[in-house]
MIKEVEX-997959 format. One record per residue (C-alpha): residue in three letters; chain; residue number from 1; x, y, z. Coordinates in nm, 4 decimals. Example, Ala and Ser with C-alpha at 12.3 -4.5 7.8 and 13.67 -1.06 7.14 Angstrom:
ATOM  rest  kette   nr        px        py        pz
ATOM   ALA      A    1    1.2300   -0.4500    0.7800
ATOM   SER      A    2    1.3670   -0.1060    0.7140
***
This chain:
ATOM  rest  kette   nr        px        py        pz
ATOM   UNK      A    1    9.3509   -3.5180   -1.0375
ATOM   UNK      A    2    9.3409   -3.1671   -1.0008
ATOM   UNK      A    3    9.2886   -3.1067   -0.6692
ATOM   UNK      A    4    9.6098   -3.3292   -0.6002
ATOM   UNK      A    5    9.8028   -3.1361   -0.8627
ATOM   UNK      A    6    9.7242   -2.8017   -0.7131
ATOM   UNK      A    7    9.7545   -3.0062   -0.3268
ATOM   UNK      A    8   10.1416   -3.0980   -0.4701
ATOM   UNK      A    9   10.1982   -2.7728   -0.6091
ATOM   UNK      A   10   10.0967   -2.6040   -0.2444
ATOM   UNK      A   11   10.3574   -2.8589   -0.0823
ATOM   UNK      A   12   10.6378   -2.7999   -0.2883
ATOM   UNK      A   13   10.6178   -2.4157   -0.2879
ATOM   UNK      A   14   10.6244   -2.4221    0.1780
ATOM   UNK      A   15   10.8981   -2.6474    0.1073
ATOM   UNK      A   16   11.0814   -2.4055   -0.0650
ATOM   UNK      A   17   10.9656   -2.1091    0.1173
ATOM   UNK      A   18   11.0782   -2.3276    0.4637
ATOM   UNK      A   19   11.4099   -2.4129    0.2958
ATOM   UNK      A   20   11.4933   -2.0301    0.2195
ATOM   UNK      A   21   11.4063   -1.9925    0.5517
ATOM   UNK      A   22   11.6123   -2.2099    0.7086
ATOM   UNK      A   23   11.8769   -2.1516    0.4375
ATOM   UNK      A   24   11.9407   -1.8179    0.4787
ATOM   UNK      A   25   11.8954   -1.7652    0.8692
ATOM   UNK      A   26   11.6921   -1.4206    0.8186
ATOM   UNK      A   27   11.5099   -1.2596    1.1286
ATOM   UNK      A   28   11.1795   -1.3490    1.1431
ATOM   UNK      A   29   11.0677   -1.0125    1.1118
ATOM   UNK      A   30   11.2012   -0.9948    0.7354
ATOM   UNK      A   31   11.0720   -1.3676    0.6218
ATOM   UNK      A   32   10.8710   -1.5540    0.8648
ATOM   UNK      A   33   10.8086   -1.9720    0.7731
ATOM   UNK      A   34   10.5561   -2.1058    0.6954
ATOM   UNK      A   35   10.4770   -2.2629    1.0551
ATOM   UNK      A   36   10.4625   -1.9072    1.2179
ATOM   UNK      A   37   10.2875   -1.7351    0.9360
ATOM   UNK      A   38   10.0124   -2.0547    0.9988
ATOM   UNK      A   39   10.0180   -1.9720    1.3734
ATOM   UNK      A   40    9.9434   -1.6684    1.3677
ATOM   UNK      A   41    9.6878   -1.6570    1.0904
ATOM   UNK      A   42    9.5135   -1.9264    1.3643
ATOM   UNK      A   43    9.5333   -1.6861    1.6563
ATOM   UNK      A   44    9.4321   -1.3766    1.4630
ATOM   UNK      A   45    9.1747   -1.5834    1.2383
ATOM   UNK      A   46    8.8703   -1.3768    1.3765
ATOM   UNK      A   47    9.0464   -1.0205    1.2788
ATOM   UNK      A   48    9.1294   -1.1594    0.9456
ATOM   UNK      A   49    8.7624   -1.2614    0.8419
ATOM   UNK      A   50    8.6554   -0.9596    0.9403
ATOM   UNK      A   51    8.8893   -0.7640    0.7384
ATOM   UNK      A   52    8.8510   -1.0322    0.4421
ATOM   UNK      A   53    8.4664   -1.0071    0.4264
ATOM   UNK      A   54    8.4954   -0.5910    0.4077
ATOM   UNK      A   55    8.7677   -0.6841    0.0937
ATOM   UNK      A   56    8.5081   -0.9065   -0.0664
ATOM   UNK      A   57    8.1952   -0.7116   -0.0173
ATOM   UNK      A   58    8.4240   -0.4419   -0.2582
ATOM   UNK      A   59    8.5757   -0.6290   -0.4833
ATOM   UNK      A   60    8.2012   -0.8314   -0.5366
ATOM   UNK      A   61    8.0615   -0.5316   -0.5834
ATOM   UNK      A   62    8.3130   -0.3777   -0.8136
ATOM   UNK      A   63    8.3362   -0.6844   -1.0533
ATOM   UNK      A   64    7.9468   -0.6645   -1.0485
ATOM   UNK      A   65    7.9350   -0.3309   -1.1507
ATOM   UNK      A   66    8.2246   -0.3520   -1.3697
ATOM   UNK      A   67    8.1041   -0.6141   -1.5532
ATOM   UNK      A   68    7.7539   -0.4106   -1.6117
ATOM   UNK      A   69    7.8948   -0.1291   -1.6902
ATOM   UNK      A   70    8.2001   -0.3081   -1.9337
ATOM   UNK      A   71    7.9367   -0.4825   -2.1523
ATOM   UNK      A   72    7.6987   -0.1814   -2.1745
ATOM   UNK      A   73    7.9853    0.0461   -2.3444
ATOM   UNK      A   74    8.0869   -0.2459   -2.5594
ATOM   UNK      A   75    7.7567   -0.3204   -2.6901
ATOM   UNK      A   76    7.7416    0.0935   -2.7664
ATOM   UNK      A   77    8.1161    0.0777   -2.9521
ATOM   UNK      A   78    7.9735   -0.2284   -3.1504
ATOM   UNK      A   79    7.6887   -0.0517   -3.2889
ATOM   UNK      A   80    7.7771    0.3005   -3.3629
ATOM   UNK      A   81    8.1076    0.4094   -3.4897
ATOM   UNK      A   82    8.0718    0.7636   -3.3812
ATOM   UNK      A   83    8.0807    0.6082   -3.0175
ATOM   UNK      A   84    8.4196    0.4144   -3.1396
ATOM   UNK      A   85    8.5574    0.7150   -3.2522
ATOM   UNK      A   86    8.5107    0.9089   -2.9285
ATOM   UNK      A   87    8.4718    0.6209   -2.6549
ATOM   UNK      A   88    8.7943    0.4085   -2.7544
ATOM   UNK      A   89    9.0578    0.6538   -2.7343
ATOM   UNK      A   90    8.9182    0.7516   -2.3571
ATOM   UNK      A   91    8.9208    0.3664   -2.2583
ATOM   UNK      A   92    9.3423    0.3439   -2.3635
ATOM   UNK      A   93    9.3854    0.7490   -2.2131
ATOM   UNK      A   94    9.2231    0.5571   -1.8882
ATOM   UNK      A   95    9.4809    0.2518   -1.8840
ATOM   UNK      A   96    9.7663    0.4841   -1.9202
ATOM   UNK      A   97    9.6944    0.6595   -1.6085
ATOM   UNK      A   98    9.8865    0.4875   -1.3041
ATOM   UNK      A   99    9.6453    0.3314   -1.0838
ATOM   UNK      A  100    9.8037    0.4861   -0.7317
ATOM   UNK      A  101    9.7528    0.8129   -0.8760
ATOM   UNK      A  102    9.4251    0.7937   -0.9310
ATOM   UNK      A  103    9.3675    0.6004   -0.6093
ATOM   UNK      A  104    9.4129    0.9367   -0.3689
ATOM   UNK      A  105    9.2012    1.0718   -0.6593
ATOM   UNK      A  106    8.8837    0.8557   -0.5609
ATOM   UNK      A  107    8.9480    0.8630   -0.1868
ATOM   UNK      A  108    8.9063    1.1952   -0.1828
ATOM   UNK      A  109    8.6069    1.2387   -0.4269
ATOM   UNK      A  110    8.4544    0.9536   -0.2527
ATOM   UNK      A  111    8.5622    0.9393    0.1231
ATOM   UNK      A  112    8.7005    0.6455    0.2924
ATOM   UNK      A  113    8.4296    0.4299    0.2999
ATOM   UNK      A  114    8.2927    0.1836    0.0538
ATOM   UNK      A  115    8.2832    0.3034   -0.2673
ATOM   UNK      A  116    8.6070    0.4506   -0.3371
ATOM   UNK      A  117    8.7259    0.1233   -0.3096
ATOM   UNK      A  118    8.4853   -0.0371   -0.5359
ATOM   UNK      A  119    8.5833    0.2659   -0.7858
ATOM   UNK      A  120    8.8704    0.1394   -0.7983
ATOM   UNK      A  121    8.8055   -0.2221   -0.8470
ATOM   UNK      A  122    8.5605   -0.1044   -1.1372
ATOM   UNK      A  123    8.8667    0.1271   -1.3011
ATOM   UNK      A  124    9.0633   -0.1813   -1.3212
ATOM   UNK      A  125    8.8333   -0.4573   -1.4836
ATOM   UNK      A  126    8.6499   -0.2114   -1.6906
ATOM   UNK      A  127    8.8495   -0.2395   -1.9552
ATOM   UNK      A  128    8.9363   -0.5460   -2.0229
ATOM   UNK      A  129    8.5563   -0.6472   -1.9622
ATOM   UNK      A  130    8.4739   -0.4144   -2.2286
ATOM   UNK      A  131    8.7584   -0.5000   -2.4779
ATOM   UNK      A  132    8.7142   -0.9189   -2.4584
ATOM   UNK      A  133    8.3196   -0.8211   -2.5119
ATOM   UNK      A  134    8.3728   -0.5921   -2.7881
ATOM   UNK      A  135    8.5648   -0.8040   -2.9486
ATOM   UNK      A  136    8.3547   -1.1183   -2.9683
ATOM   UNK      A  137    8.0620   -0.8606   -3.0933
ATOM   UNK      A  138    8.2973   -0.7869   -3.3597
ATOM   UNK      A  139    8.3784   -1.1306   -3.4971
ATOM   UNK      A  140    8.0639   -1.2896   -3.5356
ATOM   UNK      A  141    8.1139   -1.6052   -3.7906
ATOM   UNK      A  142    8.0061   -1.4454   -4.1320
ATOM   UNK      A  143    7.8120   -1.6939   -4.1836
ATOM   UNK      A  144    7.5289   -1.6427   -3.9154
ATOM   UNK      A  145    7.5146   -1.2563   -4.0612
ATOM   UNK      A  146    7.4459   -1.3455   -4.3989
ATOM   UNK      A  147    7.1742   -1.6170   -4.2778
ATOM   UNK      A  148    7.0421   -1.3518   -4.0783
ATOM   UNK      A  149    7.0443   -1.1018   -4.3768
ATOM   UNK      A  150    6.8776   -1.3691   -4.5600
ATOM   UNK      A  151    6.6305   -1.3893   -4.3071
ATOM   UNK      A  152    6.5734   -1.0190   -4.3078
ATOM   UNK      A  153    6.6375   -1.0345   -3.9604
ATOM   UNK      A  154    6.6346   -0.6494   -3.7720
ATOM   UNK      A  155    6.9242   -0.5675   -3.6192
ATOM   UNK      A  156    6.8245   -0.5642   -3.2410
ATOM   UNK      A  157    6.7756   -0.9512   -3.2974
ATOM   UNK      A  158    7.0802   -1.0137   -3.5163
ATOM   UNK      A  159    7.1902   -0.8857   -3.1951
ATOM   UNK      A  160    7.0283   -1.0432   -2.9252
ATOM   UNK      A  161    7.0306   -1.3625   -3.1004
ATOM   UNK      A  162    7.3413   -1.3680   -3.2865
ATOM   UNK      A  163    7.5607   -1.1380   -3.1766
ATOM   UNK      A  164    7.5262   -1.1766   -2.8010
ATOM   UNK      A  165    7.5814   -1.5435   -2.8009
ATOM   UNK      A  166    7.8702   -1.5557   -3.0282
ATOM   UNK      A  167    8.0585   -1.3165   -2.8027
ATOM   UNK      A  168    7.9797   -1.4652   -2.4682
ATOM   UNK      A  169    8.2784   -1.6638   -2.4665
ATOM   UNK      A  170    8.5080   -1.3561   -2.5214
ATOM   UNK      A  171    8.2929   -1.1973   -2.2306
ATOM   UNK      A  172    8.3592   -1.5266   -2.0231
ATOM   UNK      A  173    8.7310   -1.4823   -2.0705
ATOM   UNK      A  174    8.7327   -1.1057   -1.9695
ATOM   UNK      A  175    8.5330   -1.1538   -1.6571
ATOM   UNK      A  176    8.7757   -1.4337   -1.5491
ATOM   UNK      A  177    9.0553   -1.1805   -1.5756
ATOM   UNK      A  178    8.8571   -0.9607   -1.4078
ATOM   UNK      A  179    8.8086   -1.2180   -1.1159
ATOM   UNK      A  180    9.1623   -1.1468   -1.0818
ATOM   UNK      A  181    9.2321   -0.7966   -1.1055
ATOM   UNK      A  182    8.9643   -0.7018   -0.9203
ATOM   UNK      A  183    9.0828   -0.7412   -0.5657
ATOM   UNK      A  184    9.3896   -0.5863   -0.6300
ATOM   UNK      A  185    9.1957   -0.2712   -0.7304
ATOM   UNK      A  186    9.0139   -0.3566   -0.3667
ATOM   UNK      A  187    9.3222   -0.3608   -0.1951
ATOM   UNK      A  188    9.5149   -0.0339   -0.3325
ATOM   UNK      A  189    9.2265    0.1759   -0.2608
ATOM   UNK      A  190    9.2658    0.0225    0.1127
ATOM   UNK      A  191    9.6673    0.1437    0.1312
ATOM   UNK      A  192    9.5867    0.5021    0.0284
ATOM   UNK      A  193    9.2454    0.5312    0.2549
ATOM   UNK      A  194    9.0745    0.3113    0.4688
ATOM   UNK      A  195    9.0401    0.1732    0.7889
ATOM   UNK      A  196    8.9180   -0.1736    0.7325
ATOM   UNK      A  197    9.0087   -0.4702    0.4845
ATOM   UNK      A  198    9.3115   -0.6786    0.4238
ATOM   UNK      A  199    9.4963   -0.3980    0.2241
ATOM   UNK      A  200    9.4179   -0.1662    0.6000
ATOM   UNK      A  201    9.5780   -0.4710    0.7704
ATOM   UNK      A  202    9.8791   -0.5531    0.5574
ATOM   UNK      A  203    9.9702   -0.1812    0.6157
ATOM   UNK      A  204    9.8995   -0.1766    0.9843
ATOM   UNK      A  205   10.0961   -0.5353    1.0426
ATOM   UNK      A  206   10.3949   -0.3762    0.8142
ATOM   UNK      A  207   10.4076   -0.0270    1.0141
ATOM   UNK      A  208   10.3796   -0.2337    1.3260
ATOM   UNK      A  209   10.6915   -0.4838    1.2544
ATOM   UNK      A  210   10.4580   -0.7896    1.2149
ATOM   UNK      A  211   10.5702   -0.9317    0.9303
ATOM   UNK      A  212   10.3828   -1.3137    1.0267
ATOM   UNK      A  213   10.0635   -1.0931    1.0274
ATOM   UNK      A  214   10.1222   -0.9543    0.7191
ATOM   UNK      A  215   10.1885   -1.2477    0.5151
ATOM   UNK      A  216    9.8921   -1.4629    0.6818
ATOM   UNK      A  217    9.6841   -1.1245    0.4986
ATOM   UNK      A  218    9.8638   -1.1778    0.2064
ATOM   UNK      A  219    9.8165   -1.5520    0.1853
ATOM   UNK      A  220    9.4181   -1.4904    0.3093
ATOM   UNK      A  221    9.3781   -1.2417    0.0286
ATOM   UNK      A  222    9.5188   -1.5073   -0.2304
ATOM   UNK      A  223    9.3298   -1.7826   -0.1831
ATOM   UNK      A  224    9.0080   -1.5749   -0.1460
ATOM   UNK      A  225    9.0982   -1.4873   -0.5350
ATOM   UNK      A  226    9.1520   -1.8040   -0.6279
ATOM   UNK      A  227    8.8252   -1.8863   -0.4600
ATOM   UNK      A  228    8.6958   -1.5792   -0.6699
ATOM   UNK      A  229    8.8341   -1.7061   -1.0246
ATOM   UNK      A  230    8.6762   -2.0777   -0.9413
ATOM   UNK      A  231    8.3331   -1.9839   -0.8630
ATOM   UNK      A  232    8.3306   -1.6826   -1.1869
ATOM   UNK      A  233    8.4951   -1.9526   -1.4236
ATOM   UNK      A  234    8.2155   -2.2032   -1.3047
ATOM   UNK      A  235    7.9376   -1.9659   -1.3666
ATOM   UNK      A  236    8.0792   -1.8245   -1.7046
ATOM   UNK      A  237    8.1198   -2.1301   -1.8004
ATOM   UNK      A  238    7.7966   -2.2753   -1.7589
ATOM   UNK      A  239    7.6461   -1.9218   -1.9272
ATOM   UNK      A  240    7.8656   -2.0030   -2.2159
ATOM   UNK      A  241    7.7644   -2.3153   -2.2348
ATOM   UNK      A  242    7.3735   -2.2546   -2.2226
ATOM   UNK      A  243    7.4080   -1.9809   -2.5065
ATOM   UNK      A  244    7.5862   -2.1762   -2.7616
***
């Protein structure tokens, strides 16, 4: 039922886009249909999976290490207050900043290659990674601390036991968001510096006037994050699951 939903949905949104197209009469260099964008994501499909598997060996990487490095820090601001005191303020300060002006920032601490791009994935999800976690740490039911008080339980297992598992759920949700964010993080570090990925190629197809190219990158780029969200809501899921 789903699959037909979202088939339906896909339908009805090229219908539109072909009826503005047709409706309005624009050049095909300012809105290309749906037909030609198809064609020539066909006759360029070799180019574009070469630039979409240097996108998702970054943003993989940068929602891996994200994710490490979002649950370490929140498991640090749920047990010691000094690190709330000092860590918390720096994690808002950090989602302040605009990302494009950090993005020349990383390119040119970190070249043009890999990693500046994965930086910036990892600036992106980090926080909301380590806020969702954080917060499930902090609302464990009552009742499973008291029985663990009880218990005389030590605090590393009141934590690896009860703690943990009560917040995976909240962790779930904040790497699904994550799943999301993180190719645009990907792709911005690609506009300011880079010479491969879809974000290289958008820019190259836009100096170059080819709009068709551009959107097929645009529409490549999408569905790989829907892809992305599937397969990280599957798995979180099934972590979830296992824990409770």
């Amino acid at each position: 039922m789903k699959l037909l939903s979202g088939l339906a949905t896909t339908l009805f949104a090229l219908a539109i886009w072909q009826a503005i197209v047709s409706a309005t009469g624009l050049p095909k260099f300012i809105l290309p249909g749906p037909a030609l964008v198809a064609e020539t994501w066909w006759q360029n499909r070799w180019i574009i999976a070469e630039h979409t598997w240097v996108t998702a060996v970054e943003v993989i990487i940068g929602l891996a290490c994200g994710t490490v490095l979002g649950v370490v820090t929140a498991l640090q601001l749920a047990n010691s207050p000094a690190a709330r005191v000092l860590v918390q303020p720096m994690l808002v300060f950090t989602q302040a900043l605009p990302v494009f002006a950090l993005a020349p920032l990383l390119t040119l601490w970190l070249g043009y290659g890999l990693w500046s791009k994965v930086a910036m994935a990892v600036l992106i999800i980090y926080f909301p990674i380590t806020s969702s976690f954080f917060d499930g740490l902090m609302r464990t039911p009552p009742g499973y601390l008291d029985l663990a008080r009880t218990m005389q339980a030590s605090s590393r297992a009141v934590l690896w036991h009860i703690r943990i598992p009560a917040a995976l759920p909240s962790l779930a949700s904040g790497m699904r968001l994550a799943a999301v964010y993180a190719p645009i993080g990907a792709v911005i570090g690609e506009w300011v510096g880079s010479s491969q990925g879809l974000g290289y190629l958008m820019l190259l197809a836009n100096g170059r006037a080819k709009t068709d190219l551009m959107f097929a990158a645009m529409l490549t780029l999408g569905v790989f994050s829907i892809l992305l969200h599937m397969v990280v809501r599957r798995a979180t899921a099934g972590i979830a699951g296992e824990m409770r």
